[in-house]
C-alpha positions in Angstrom: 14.6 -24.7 41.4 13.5 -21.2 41.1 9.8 -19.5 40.9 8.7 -16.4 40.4 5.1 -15.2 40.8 3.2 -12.0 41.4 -0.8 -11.4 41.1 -1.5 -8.1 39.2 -5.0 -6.1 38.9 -5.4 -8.0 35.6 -7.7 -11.5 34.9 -5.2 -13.3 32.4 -3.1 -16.2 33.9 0.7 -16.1 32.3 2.2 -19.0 33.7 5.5 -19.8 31.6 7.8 -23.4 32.6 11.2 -23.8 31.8 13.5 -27.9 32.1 17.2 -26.6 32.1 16.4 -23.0 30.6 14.7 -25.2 27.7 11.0 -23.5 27.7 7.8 -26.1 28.1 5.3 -24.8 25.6 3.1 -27.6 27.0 3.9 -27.6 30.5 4.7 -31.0 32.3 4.9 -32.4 35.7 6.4 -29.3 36.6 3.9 -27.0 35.9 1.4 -29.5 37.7 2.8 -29.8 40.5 3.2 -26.0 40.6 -0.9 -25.3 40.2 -1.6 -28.2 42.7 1.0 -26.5 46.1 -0.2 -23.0 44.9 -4.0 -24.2 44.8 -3.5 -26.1 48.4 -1.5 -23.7 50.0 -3.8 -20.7 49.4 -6.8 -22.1 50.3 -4.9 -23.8 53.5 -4.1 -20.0 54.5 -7.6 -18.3 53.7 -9.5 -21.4 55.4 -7.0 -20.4 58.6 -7.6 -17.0 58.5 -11.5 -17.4 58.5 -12.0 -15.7 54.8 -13.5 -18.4 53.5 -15.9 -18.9 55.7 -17.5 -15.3 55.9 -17.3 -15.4 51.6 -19.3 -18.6 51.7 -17.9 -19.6 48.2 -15.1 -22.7 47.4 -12.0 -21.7 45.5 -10.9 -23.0 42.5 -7.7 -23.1 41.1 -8.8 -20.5 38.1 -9.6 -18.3 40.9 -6.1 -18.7 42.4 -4.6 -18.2 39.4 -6.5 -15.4 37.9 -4.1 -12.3 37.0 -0.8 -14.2 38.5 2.1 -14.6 36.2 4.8 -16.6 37.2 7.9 -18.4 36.0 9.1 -21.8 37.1 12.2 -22.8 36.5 14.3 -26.1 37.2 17.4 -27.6 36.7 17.6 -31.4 37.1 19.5 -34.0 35.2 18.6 -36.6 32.6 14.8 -34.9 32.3 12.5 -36.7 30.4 9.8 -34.9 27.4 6.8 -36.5 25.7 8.8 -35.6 22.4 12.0 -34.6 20.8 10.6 -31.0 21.1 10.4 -31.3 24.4 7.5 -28.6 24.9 6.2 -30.8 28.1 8.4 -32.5 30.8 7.3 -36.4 32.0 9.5 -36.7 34.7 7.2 -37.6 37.3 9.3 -36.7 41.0 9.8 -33.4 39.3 5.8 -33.1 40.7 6.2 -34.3 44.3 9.8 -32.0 44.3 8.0 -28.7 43.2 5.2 -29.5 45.2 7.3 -29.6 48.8 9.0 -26.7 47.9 6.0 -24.5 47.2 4.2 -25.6 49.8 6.9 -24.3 52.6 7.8 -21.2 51.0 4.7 -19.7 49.8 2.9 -21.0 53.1 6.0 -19.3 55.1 5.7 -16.0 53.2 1.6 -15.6 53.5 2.0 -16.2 57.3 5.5 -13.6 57.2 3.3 -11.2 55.2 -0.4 -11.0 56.9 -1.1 -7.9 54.6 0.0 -8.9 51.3 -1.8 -12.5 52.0 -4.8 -10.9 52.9 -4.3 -8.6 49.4 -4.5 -11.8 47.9 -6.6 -13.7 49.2 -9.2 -10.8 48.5 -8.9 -10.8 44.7 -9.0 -14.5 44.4 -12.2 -14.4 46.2 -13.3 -11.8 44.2 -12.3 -14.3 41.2 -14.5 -16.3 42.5 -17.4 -14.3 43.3 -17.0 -13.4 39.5 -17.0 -17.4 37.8 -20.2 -17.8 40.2 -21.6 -14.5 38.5 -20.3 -15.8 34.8 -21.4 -19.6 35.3 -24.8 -18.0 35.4 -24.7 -15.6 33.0 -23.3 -18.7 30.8 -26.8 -20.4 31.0 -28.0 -17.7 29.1 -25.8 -17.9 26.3 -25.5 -22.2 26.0 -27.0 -23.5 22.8 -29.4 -26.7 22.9 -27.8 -28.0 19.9 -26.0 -27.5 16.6 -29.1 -28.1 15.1 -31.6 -26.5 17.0 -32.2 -23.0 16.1 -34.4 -21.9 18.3 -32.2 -20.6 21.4 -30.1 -18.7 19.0 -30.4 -15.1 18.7 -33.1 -12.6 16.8 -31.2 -10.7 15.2 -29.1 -14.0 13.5 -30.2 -14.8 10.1 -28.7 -18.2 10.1 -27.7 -20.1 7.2 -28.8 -23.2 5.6 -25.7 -25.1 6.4 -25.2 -27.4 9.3 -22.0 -28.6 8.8 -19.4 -26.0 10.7 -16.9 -27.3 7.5 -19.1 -25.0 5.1 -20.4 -22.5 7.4 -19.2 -18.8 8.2 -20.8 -16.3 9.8 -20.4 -12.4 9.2 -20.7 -10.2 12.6 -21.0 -7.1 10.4 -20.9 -3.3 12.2 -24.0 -1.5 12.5 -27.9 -2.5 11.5 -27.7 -0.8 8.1 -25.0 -2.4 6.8 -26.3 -5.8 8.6 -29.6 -5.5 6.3 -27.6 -4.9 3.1 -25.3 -8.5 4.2 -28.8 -10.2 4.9 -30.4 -9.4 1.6 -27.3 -10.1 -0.6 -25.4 -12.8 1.4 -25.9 -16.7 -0.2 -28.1 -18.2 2.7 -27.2 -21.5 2.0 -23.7 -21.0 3.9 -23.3 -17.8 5.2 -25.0 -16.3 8.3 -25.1 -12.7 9.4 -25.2 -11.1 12.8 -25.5 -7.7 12.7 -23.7 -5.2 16.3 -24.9 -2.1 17.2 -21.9 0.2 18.3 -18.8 -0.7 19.9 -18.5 -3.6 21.8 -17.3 -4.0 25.3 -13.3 -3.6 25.6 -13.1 -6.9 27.4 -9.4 -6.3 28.5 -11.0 -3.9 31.2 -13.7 -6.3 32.5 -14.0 -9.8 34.2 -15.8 -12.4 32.8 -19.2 -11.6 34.8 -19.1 -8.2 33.1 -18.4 -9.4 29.8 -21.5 -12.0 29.7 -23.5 -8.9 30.2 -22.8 -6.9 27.4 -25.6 -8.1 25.2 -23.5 -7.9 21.5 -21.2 -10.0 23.4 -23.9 -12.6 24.5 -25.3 -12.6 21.0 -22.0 -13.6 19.5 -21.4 -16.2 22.0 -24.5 -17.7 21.9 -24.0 -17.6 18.0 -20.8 -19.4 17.4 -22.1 -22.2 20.0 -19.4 -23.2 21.8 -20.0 -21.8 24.7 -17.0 -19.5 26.9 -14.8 -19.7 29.8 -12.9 -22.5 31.4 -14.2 -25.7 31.3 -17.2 -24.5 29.5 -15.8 -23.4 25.6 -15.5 -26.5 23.6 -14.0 -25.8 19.9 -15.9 -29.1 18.8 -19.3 -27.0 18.9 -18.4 -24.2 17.0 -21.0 -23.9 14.0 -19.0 -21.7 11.8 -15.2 -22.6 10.5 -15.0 -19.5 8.9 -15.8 -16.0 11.7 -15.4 -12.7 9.3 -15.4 -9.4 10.7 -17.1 -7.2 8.6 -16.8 -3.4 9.5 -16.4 -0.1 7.5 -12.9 1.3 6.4 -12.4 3.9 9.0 -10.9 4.9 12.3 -14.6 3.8 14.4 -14.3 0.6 12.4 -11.0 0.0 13.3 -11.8 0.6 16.9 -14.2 -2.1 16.5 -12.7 -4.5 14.6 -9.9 -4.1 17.7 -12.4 -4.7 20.4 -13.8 -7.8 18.6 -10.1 -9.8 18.3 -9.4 -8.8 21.9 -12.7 -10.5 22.8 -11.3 -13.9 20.6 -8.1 -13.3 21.8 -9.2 -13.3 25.6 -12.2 -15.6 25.7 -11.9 -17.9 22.4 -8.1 -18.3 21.9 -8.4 -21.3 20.2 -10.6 -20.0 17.2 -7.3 -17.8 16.3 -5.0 -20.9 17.0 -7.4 -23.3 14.3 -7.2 -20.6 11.7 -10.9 -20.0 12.0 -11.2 -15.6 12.3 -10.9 -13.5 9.4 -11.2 -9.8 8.5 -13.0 -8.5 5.6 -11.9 -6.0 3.4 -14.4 -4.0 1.9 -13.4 -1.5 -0.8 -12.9 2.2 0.0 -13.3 3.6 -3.9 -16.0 2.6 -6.5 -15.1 3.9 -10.0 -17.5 4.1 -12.5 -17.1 4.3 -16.3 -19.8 4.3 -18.3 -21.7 0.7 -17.5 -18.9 -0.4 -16.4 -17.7 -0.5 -11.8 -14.3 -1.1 -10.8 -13.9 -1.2 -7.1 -10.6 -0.4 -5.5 -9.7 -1.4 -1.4 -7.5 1.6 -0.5 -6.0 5.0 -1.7 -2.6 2.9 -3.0 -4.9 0.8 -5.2 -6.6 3.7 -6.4 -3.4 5.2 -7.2 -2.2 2.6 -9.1 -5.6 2.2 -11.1 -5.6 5.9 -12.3 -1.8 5.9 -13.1 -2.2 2.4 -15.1 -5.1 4.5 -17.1 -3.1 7.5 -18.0 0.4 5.6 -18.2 0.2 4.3 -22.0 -0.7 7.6 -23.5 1.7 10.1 -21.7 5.4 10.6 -21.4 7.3 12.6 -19.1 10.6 14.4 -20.0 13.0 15.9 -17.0 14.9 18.5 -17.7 17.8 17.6 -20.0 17.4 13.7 -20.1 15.3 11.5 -22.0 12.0 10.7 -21.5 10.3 8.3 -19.6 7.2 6.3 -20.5 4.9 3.2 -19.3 6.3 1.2 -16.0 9.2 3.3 -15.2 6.5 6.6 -15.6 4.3 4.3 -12.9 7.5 4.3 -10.6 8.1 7.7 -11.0 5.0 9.3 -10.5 4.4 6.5 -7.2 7.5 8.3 -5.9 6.1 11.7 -6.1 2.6 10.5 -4.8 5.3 9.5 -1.8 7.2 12.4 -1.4 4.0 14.3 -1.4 2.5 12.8 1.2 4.8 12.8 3.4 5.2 16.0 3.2 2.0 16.7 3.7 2.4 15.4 7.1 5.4 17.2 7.6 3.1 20.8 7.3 0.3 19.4 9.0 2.9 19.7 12.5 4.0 22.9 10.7 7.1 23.0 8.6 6.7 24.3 5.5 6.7 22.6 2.4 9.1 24.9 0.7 11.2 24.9 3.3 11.3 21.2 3.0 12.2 21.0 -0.8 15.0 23.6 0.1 16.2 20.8 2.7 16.4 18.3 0.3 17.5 19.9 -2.8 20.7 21.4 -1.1 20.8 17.4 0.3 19.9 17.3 3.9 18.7 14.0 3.3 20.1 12.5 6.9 21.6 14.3 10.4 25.0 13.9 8.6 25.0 16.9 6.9 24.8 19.1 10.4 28.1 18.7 10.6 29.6 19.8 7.5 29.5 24.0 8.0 29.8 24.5 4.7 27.3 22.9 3.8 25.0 24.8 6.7 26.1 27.8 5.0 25.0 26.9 1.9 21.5 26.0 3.1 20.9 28.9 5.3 21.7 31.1 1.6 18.8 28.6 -0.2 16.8 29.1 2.3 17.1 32.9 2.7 16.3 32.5 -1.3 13.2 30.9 -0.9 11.7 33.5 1.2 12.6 32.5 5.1 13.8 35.1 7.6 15.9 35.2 10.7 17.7 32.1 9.5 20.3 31.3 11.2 23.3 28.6 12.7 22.6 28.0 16.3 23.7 25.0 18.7 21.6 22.6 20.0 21.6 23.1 23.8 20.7 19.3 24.6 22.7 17.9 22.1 25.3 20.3 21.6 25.2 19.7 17.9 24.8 22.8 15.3 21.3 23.6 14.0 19.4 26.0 11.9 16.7 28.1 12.9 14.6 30.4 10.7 10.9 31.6 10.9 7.9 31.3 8.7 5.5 34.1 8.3 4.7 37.2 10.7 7.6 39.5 8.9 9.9 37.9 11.3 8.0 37.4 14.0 6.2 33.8 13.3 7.0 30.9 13.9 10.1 29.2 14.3 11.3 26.6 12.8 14.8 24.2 13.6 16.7 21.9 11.2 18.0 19.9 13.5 18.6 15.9 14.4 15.2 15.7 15.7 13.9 16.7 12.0 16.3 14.8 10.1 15.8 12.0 11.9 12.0 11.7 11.5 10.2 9.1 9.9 8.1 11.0 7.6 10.8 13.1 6.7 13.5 10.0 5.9 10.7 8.6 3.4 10.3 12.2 2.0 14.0 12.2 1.9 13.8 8.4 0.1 11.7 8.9 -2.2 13.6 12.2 -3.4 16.4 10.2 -3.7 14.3 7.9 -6.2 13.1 10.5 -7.9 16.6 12.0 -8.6 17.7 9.1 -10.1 14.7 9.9 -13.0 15.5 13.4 -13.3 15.1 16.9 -11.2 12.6 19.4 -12.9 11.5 21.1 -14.4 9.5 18.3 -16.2 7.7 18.6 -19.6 4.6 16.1 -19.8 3.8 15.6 -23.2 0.4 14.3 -24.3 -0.2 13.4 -27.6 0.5 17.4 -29.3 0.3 19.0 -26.1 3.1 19.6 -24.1 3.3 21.7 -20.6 6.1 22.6 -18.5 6.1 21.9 -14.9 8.4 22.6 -11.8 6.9 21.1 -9.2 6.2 17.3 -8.2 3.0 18.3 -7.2 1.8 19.8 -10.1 3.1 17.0 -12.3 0.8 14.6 -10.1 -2.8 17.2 -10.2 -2.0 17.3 -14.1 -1.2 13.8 -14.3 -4.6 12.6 -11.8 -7.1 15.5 -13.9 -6.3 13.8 -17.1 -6.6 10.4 -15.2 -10.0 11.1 -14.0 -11.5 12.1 -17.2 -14.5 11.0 -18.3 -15.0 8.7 -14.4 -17.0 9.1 -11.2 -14.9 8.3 -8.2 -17.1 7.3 -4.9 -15.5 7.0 -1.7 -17.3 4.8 1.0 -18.0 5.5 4.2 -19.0 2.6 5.3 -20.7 -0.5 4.3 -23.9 0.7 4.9 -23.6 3.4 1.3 -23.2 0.0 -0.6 -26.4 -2.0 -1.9 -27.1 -6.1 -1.3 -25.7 -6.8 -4.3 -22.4 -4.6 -4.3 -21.8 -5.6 -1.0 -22.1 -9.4 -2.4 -19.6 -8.6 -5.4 -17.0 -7.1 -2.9 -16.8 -8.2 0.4 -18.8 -11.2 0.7 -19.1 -13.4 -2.3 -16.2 -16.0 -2.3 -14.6 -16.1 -5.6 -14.1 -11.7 -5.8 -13.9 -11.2 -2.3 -10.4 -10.5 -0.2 -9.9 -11.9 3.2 -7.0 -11.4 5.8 -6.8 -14.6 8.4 -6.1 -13.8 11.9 -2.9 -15.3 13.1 -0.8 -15.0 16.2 2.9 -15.5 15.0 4.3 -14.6 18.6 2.0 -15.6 21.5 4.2 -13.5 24.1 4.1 -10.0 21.8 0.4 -10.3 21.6 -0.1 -10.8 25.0 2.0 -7.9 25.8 0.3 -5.4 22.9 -2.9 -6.3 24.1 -2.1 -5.8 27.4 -1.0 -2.3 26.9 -3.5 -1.5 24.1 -6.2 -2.0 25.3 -5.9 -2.7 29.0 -6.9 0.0 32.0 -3.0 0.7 32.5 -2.7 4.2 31.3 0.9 4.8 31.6 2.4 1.5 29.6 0.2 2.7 26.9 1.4 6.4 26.9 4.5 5.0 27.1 3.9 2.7 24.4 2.8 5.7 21.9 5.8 8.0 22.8 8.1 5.7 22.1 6.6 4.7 18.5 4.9 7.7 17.7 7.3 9.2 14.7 7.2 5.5 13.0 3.4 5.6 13.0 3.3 4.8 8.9 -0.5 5.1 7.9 -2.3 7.7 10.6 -6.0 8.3 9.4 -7.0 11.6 11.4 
């Protein structure tokens, strides 16, 4: 038998139980006799040491065990499971044998280790001193009854409905946009409760401080099924389907974040019966004539103004043939690509010409650093397009050649390497992709032709503004900025009426890599998370700034 625990500054219990390295989704005998000797034995030691007695509370096995993770794990033959997937173990002496062995060793190391015990035995008082704190709080949120409205909240407009199997509720971001949902929602199943600001990041905070952030209370007291151990009961819930409904930027991201780590800490088991989805409101509105299209991102809009233009244009590269309908789609989605990545690319400084240079003399991947010929003939394009000082250096770290040349200041700006760091970068290996693609049409310079008209171009870029001016003719493009610029009935025809609207269901595919992103995400551990973001930072793929 081996066990493993340690108590953290955290309030999630991560208990995990393992038969003969076989892991017990479900737990067993093991896992209860495990809870029981740590239960006993704490309380045993803070009853000695006369804690308990000046607290004045009685400890519970959730106090215990909040913020401890631990990992038992035992070896014993012929185990038994409840099923051929043996996610819980039956064997019942497994109990009494875990049990015993607890019991010594934990007891022997609190009374070994006065100061760690009494670390302890503090935060699972202070557990406790927090359920007393939430059990009250929890009065204030408890519904009297599925059907009786009148301890839900205000600012609820409820639905019709009373059966959860044709119910869903919208908590929708700010009061503006809450009015518009109210007025053009269908009241005979869908509900709307409107939140003001950001919700509390309940990572950060025990239960007693959750239960008093009021948004909080209002959605709990909404969905009716009450929170916290012992208290949440899925059976209640008065809505199957829970849509988060907020606007299309980086605060409503934030949001939307704040609200799944709330039903990811606190209602677990809404995720787990499929019952949480997001909405997805359109970004673009395009209007021609009468006539509204509405479009959910910058791809689709993309796609919608290339589709337009696609039947009545044809692009020729230089020297090939030319290239119409679905294959002039591809192409023109591969500069669209290239572009913005490179855009990126200059927003941290490098030049776009520069870049072009890189890729037409095929710099594509680190490789190419160590063909010298090949340096030399870059550093001569290069020098060609403008750049100074440009010259082959090595790499001090990684003792590898490089190039270095500078942009602007006659010399004397800034400067800029070619080097594995560069080549290596995610924006720059799409850029590098999609030139690749592109290739494979045809290098400029490109002649777009248009009915009689022809023009010559030399650049991607150009190709695309031509290409999106003739587009956009005779349209109005409206970009939202939240849901609040839409009236009742587009907000109806998008987001919220069934048969046009697009929802994404919340899942949780891996139970242990949530737990750990949400932990770091969005807990009060600044390091992980720093850590977290240095280590994936270049393959960050859609970065709203």
């Amino acid at each position: 038998m081996e066990i493993a625990l340690q108590w953290n500054e955290g309030y999630t219990e991560n208990v995990y139980a393992f038969t003969n390295t076989i892991k017990n989704l479900d737990g067993g005998t093991h896992l209860v006799g495990f809870k029981a000797a740590l239960t006993r034995t704490v309380i045993r030691y803070a009853t000695r040491a006369g804690i308990l007695d000046k607290a004045k509370l009685a400890l519970e096995g959730d106090d215990v065990r909040e913020g401890l993770t631990a990992v038992i794990s035992i070896k014993i033959r012929d185990p038994k499971f409840s099923s051929q997937t043996k996610d819980k173990l039956v064997s019942s002496h497994v109990k009494t044998w875990v049990e015993q062995v607890l019991n010594e060793r934990l007891g022997e190391y609190l009374e070994e280790n006065p100061r760690e015990a009494r670390q302890i035995v503090e935060k699972i008082v202070d557990a406790a001193r927090a359920r007393e704190a939430a059990r009250k709080a929890r009065e204030l949120t408890r519904r009297k009854g599925a059907l009786d409205s009148a301890s839900l909240p205000g600012k609820l407009a409820d639905c019709q409905e009373r059966d959860p199997k044709f119910s869903e509720i919208f908590f929708v971001e700010g009061d503006s946009a809450g009015g518009s949902a109210k007025q053009g929602r269908d009241r005979r199943f869908q509900a709307i409760l409107p939140l003001k600001g950001k919700i509390l990041n309940v990572e950060k905070a025990r239960l007693d401080k959750v239960l008093s952030s009021e948004e909080i209370r209002l959605m709990i007291t909404a969905l009716g099924a009450g929170i916290g151990t012992g208290d949440f009961d899925i059976t209640k819930l008065r809505y199957h389907k829970i849509i988060i409904m907020t606007d299309a930027d980086v605060d409503g991201s934030h949001i939307r974040t704040l609200i799944l780590t709330f039903f990811f800490r606190h209602m677990h088991e809404v995720i787990e019966r499929s019952h949480l989805y997001i909405a997805q409101p359109p970004l673009f509105k395009i209007s021609q004539g009468k006539k509204d299209t509405y479009l959910k991102d910058e791809a689709e809009k993309t796609r919608f103004l290339l589709n337009r233009v696609a039947e009545s244009i044809e692009i020729v590269p230089g020297g090939g043939l030319p290239i119409k309908g679905e294959a002039l789609i591809g192409m023109l989605q591969r500069m669209e690509e290239y572009r913005n990545h490179g855009r990126k690319l200059q927003g941290r400084g490098i030049p776009r010409d520069a870049l072009d240079v890189l890729l037409a003399e095929g710099f594509s991947d680190r490789t190419a650093l160590a063909d010298p010929d090949r340096i030399d003939a870059l550093a001569a394009a290069l020098t060609k397009a403008g750049f100074e000082n440009v010259r082959q250096m090595t790499d001090e770290e990684t003792e590898t050649p490089i190039l270095q040349f500078t942009v602007g200041g006659n010399g004397t700006g800034k400067k800029i390497k070619v080097n594995n760091e560069l080549l290596s970068d995610y924006e720059f290996r799409q850029m590098a992709k999609a030139y690749e693609l592109l290739s494979a049409f045809g290098l400029p310079p490109y002649a777009v032709n248009h009915g009689d008209e022809k023009t010559m171009f030399t650049r991607f870029d150009e190709v695309l503004d031509h290409v999106y001016k003739m587009a956009e003719k005779g349209l109005t493009i409206q970009r939202y900025k939240g849901l609040g610029e839409m009236n009742p009935e587009q907000l109806w025809q998008t987001t919220m009426n069934p048969e046009t609207r697009r929802l994404l269901q919340v899942t949780i595919a891996d139970a242990v890599e949530a737990e750990y992103l949400f932990t770091t995400l969005m807990g009060d551990q600044v390091d992980p998370r720093r850590d977290f973001i240095q280590k994936n930072a270049l393959e960050v793929k859609n970065l709203d700034i």
